[in-house]
N, C-alpha and C positions, 0 to 999 in steps of 0.2 A: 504494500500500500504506500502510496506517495502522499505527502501532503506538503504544497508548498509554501514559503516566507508568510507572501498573500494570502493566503488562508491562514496561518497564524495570526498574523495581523488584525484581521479580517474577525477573529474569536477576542485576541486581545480590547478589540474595540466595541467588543460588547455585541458587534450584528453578526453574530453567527449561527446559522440555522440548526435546527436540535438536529437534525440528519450528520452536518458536517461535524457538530459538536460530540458525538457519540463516536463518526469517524475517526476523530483526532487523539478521544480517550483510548479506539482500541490501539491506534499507529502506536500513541504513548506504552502503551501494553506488550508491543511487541522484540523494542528490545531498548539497552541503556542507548544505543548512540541514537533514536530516537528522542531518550526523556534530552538527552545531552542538545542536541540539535532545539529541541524543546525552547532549553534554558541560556542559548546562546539567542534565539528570537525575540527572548521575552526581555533578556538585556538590550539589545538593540532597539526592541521598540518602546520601552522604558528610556532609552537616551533620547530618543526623539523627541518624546514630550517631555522628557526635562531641559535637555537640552535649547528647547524651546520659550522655555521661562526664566533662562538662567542670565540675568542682566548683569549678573557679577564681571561676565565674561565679555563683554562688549565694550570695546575701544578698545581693546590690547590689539596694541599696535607691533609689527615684526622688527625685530633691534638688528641694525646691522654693526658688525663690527669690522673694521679695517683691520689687514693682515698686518703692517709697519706699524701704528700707534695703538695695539691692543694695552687699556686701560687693566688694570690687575682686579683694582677695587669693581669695576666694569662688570669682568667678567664675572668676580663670588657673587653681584647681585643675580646677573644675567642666570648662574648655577643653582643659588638660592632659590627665585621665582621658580624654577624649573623642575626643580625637587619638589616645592609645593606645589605646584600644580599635579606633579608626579601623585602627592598624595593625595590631594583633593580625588584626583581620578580613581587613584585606589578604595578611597573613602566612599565615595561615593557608589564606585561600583557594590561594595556592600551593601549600601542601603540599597540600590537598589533591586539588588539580589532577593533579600529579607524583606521589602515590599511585595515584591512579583508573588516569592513562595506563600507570602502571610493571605495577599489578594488572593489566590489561587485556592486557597484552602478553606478564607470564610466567604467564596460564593461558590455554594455549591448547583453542579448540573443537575437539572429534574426530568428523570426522562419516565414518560407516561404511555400501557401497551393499549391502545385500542381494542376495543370486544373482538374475540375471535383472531387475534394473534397471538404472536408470542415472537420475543425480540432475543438475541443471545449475545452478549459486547463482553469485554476485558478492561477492567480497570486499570489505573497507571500501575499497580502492583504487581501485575498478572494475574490477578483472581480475577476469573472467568463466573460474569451472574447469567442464566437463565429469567428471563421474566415472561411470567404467564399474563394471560388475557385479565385484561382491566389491571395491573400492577404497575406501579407510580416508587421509581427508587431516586433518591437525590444521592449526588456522594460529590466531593470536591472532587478537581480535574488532577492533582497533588494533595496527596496525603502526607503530614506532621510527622515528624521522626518521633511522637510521642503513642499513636492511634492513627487507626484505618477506622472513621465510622464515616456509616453509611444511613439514611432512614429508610424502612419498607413502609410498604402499603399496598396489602395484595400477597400474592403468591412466586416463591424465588426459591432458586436452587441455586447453590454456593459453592464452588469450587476455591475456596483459601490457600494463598498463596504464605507459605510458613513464612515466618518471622519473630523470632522469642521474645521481641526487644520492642515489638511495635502490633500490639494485640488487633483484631480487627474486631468492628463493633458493628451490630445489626439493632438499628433502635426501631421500635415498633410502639402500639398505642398501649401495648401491656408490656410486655418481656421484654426487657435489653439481653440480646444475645451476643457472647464475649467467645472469642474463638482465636487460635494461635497458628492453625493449621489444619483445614479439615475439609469435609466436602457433608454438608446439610442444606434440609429443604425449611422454607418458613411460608406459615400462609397466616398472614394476618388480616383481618379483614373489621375493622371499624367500626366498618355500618351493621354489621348483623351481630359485634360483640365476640366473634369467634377469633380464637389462635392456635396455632399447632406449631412442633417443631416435629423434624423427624431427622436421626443423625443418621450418618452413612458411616464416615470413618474421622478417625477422632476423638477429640473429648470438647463439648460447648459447657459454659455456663449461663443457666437462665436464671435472671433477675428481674423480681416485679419492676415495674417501669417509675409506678409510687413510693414503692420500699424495698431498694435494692438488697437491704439487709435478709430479706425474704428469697433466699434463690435457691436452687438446684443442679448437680451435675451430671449431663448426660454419658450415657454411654453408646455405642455402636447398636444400630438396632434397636434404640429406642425414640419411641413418640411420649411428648407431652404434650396435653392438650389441655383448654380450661372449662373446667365444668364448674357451675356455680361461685364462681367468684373465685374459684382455686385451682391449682396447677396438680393434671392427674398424669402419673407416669406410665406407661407400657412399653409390654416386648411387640415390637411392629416392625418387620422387614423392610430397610430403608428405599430398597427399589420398588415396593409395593405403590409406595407415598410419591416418587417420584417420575412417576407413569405418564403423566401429562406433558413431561418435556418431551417424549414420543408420540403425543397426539393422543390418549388413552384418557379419558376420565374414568376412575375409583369412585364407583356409587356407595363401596361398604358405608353401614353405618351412618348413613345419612337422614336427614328428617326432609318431607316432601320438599318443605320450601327451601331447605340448604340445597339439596340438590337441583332446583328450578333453579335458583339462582346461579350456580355453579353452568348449569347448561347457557345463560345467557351470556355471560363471559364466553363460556370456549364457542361459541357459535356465532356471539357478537350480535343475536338477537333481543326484544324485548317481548317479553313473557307475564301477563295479567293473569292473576289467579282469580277469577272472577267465582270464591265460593267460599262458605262462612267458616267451613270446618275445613283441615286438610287429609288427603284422602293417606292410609297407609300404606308404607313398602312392603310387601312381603320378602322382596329379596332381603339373604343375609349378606349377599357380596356381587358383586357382577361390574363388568366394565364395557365402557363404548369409547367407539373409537367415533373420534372428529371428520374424519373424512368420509364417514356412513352419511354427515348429516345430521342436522335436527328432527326431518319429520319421521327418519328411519329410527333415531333414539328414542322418540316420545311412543313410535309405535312398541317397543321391545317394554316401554315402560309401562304398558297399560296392560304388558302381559300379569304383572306382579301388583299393581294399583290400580282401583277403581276411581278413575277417571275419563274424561272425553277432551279433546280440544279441537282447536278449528284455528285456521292459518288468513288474518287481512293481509293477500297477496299484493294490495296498493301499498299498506304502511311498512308489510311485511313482520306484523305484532302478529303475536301466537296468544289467545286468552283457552285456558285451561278451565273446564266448568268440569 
């Protein structure tokens, strides 16, 4: 992948489209003379606009010195100036170094999956997110030599790039999730009050969001989920939970309307439940695949629930009676 000055520029000045913006996180993801090429950009276009307001610097006029009457005293000022200016440059360039890195890291990118997709990018770490349908994750473009945090919103799968010394952090509306190297799925969801985690490999720690003091540590193959106000742990196959990054929805254990809702995301439709009570699943497990479709899903669903629906082929809304 190529990204040019111009396009750097182009992000440094704030107009840069979430398409390029996502582009330039995975370049950055791809290797050091990348981040390197990065932070020679961001110096350069950082002297621009300093460079630009810097009136200290205006009327230094060029000293010429003749070869036959070279002055002594002349020359330590001519060396003096030169020195400092040497430093100013040096100085400066640290600041503005430690600007760009500080800028970079308190405005973080937001990138949001439209219903019925799903997006796969590489952060400047190399931790590779998965994002499912309707998932909203912000992360800076440059992560802090102290933490890697990121916020979800929605449904993500983590591939964590180790680092002992700089933990990566998954903040959510309930659980802050703390990880040093590993690869887990999180589905947090807001609106409907739902959260899960499910670990693959590794070890997370989950912490209430209100009272960190309140946490848990995961192991391999395990899900925690919140039920009633509290964090419940189980033994759950982590590639079970993680099926949807293959186009697969996991209906286990669902309630009529978690799972309507879940179908409106990976389908990208919208879905009326037009009825007072909701009807039951009788399945205890079962999976569908995205590419069958919505109206071949809802038909496989009426084998296991007593319901009916009907498809406005204008608005392209499904209302389930």
């Amino acid at each position: 992948m190529h990204i040019s000055k111009s396009q750097l520029f182009q992000y440094f000045k704030g107009e840069c489209p979430d398409e390029l913006s996502i582009r330039i996180n995975e370049w950055l993801g791809e290797s050091e003379e990348n981040r390197r090429m990065f932070r020679e950009a961001s110096d350069e276009y950082e002297w621009l606009v300093l460079n630009a307001d810097l009136d200290s610097l205006k009327g230094i006029e060029p000293v010429e010195v003749t070869r036959r009457k070279a002055n002594v005293h002349t020359a330590v000022k001519i060396i003096a100036n030169v020195a400092a200016i040497a430093v100013f440059f040096v100085l400066a360039t640290l600041a503005v170094q430690y600007r760009v890195e500080k800028e970079l890291g308190s405005h973080p990118v937001t990138v949001s999956v439209p219903d019925g997709q799903r997006l796969d990018f590489t952060l400047a770490d190399g931790t590779t997110v998965q994002l499912n349908s309707g998932a909203t994750l912000s992360y800076p473009v440059l992560f802090s030599d102290k933490s890697r945090t990121v916020r979800l919103s929605g449904e993500a799968y983590f591939n964590v790039t180790h680092n002992e010394d700089c933990p990566f952090i998954v903040n959510t509306f309930a659980y802050n999730i703390e990880v040093l190297g590993t690869k887990f799925s999180v589905d947090a969801d807001e609106e409907s009050g739902s959260f899960s985690a499910v670990l693959a490999e590794g070890s997370i720690r989950l912490a209430d969001a209100s009272d960190p003091s309140r946490s848990i540590v995961m192991q391999p193959d395990q899900k925690a989920y919140m039920a009633d106000g509290r964090i419940v742990l189980e033994n759950r196959p982590a590639e079970l939970e993680a099926q949807w990054t293959k186009g697969i929805i996991d209906i286990s254990g669902l309630q009529f309307s978690q799972l309507m809702r879940k179908l409106e995301k990976a389908f990208g439709v919208k879905i009326v439940i037009q009825r007072e009570t909701m009807p039951e699943i009788r399945f205890t497990g079962g999976r569908l695949r995205v590419s069958d479709g919505i109206e071949y899903a809802l038909e496989v669903l009426q084998n296991g629930s007593d319901f009916t629906w009907e498809k406005d082929f204008r608005t392209g809304t499904i209302y389930i009676r």
